[in-house]
C-alpha positions in Angstrom: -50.3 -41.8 8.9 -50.1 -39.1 11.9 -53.3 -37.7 10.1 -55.1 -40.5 11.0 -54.0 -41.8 14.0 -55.1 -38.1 15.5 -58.2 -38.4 13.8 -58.7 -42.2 15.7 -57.9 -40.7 19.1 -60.6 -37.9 18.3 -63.2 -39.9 17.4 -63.1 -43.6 18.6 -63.4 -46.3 16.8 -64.3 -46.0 13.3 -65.1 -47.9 10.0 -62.3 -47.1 7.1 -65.4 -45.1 4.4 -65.7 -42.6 8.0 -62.0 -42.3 8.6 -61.8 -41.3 4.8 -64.6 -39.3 4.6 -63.2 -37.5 7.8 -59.7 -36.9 7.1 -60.2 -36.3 3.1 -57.5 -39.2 2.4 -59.2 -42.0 -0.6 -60.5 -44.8 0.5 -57.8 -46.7 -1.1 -54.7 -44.7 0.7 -56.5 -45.0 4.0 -57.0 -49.3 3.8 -53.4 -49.2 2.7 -51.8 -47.0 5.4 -54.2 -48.6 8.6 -52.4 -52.0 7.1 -49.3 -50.5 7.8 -50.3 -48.8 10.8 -51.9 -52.0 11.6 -48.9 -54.0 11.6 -46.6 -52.0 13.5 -49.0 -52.5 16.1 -50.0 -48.5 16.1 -53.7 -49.4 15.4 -55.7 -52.4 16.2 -58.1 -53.6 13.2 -60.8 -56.1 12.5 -62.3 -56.5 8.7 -66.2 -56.5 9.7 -69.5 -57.0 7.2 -72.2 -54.4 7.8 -75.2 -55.0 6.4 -77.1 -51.6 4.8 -80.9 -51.5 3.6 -80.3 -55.6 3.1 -76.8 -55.1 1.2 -73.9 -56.6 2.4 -71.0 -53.3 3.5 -67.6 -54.9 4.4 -65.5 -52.3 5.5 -62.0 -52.3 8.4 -63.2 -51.2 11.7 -60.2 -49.7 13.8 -59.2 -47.9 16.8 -55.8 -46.6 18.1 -53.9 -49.0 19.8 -53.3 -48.7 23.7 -55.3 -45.6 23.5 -57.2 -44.8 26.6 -60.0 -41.4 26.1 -60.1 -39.2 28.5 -63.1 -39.2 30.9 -66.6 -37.6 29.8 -68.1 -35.0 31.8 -70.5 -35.5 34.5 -68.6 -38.9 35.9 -68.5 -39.6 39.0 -64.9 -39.8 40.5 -63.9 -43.1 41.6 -64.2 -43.5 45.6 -61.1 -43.3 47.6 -59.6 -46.4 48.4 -60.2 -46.6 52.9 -57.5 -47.6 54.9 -58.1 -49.9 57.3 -59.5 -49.4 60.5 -56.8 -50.1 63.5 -58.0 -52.8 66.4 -57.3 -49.8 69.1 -60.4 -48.0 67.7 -61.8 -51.3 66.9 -62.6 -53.1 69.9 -64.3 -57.0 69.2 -67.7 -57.2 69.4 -68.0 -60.3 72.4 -65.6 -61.3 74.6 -64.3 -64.8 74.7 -65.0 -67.3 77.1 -62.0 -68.0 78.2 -61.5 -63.7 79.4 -64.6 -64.2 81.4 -63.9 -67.5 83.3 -60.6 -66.1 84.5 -62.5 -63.2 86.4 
């Protein structure tokens, strides 16, 4: 089960013939063990219907659950979050009326 949980976390969502063919497991062991990984909520699963050169391929696309990938390289880092800027140093723009009918 580690096997392929690893493998999902290296590679992303996947179909259950490319999780097999990656990890060398039969196709039978691996549809059995992502139901069990499925249903201790290790691996999140939907059965999906591909459709090849006109031929219908129905196959378990899963990903690890709760699994976050790192960033790629060449992002951008997020911007900093700016504090706001105090009054002090942040005068108003006009002055009211009533400031300049007291003068």
């Amino acid at each position: 089960m580690q096997e392929i949980l690893q493998y999902l976390k290296a590679n992303g969502e996947q179909l259950d013939a490319d999780i097999a063919a990656g990890t060398g497991v039969s196709l039978k062991n691996v549809r059995q063990l992502l139901t069990e990984l499925s249903a201790k909520g290790d691996v999140i699963m939907c059965r999906t219907t591909r459709y090849t050169n006109g031929k219908p391929v129905e196959g378990m696309l899963c990903r690890a659950s709760g699994y976050i990938p790192p960033a790629s390289p060449g992002r951008k880092p997020k911007p900093a979050q700016s504090s706001p800027i105090p009054e002090s140093l942040n005068p108003p723009l006009r002055q009211s009326r009533q400031s300049s009918a007291k003068k």
